[in-house]
Structures are given as C-alpha cells and as structure tokens.
C-alpha positions as CSV (number, residue, x, y, z in Angstrom):
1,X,-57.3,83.3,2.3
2,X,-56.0,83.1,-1.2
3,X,-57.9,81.7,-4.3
4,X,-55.7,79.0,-4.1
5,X,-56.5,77.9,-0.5
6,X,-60.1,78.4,-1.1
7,X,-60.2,75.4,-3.6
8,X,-57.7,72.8,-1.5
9,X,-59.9,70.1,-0.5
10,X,-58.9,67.3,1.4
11,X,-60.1,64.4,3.5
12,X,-57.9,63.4,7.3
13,X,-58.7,60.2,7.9
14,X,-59.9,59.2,11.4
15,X,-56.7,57.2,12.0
16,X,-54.8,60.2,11.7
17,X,-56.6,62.2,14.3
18,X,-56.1,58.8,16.5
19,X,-52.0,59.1,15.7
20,X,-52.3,63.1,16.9
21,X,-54.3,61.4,20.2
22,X,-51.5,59.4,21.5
23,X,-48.6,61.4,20.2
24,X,-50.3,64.0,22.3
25,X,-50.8,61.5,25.3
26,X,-46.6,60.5,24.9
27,X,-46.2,64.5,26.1
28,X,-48.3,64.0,29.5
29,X,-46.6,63.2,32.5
30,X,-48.8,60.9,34.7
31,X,-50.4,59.5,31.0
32,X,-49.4,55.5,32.1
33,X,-50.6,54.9,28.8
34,X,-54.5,53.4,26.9
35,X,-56.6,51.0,28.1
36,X,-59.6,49.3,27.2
37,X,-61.0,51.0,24.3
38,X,-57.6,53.2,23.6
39,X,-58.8,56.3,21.7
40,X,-61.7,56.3,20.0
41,X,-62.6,59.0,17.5
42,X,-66.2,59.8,15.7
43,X,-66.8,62.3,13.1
44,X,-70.4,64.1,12.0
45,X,-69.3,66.4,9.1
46,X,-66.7,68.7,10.4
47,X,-67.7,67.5,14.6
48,X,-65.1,65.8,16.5
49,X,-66.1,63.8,19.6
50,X,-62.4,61.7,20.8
51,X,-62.9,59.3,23.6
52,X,-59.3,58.7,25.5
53,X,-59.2,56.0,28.0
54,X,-56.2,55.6,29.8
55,X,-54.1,54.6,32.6
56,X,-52.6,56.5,35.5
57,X,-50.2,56.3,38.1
58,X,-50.9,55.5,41.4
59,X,-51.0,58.6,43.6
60,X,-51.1,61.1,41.2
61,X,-53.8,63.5,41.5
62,X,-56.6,61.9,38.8
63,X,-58.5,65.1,38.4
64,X,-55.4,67.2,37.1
65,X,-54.6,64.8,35.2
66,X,-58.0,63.6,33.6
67,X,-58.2,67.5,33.2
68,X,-54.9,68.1,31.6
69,X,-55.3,65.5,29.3
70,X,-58.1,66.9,27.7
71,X,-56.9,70.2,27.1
72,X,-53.8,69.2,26.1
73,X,-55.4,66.7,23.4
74,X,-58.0,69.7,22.5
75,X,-55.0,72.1,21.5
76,X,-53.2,69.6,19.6
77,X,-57.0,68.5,17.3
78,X,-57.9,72.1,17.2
79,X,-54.2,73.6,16.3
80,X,-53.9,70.4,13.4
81,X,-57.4,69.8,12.5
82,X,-59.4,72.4,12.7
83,X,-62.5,70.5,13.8
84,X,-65.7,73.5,13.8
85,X,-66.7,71.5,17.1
86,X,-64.1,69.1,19.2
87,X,-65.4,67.2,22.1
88,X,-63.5,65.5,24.8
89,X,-63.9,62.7,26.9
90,X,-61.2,61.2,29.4
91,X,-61.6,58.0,31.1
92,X,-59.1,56.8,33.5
93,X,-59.5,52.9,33.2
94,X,-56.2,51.8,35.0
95,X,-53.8,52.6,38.0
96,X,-50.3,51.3,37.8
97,X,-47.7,51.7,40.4
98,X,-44.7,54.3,39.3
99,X,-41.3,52.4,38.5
100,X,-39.0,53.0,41.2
C-alpha cells in the first residue's frame, strides 16, 4: 500500500451493498427474483451479515441453488467491499412456475 491509500477513508452505505445483492442475484439462473423481506443487510464495524430471500422456480433443484446464491453473492461483497467478516443467509420464500 502506498501513503496515499493508507489515508483514503470512506464510508459505503448499506444501500449500496443491497444494489451489489440484486445486481448479483440478476446473474443467477433459477434466482425468480426477492420476496418478503428482499435483501436485508446489517453492519457491526467492518462485519457483514446479508439476508437474501427469494424466489425460485419450480423444479429446480433448491439446494444448488440456495447454495449458489450464496457464494455467488459472497464473491461479489468480498471482491467490492472488502467486509473483514461477510455472512450469508438464503431463504427461498417463493416457487413460481417457469414461463413456457
């Protein structure tokens, strides 16, 4: 690190790390989109615990994807934000049928 970068400070607002959440979740095939409480993000110091609660499709395997939606939205907090700790949590609230 240079001096320079040693002094940046800055502050990313909560409703940024929630933008990164469902920009990530658009990238997910089988993500039918949010439901109930949508994304939910909590901060303590430089701790992030995310809550996404989404839909799925219908027939879809919901393990695979409960399981690659966290660690797809795990790379995308810890590649942009850095977090020193970054829990997950995937609900899957809502089946809907596939368009045919």
């Amino acid at each position: 690190m240079t001096e320079m970068e040693e002094q940046v400070e800055y502050i990313v607002p909560n409703t940024v790390y929630e933008q990164l959440v469902t920009m990530a979740l658009r990238e997910i095939p089988g993500v039918a989109g949010t439901r109930g409480r949508g994304i939910v993000v909590r901060r303590a110091g430089e701790a992030l615990a995310v809550e996404v609660h989404i839909a799925g499709y219908f027939g879809d395997n919901l393990e695979q994807l409960a399981l690659t939606v966290q660690q797809h939205v795990s790379t995308a907090l810890e590649t942009m934000g850095e977090p020193e700790s970054l829990a997950v949590q995937v609900t899957i609230e809502d089946l809907v049928l596939k368009e045919k």
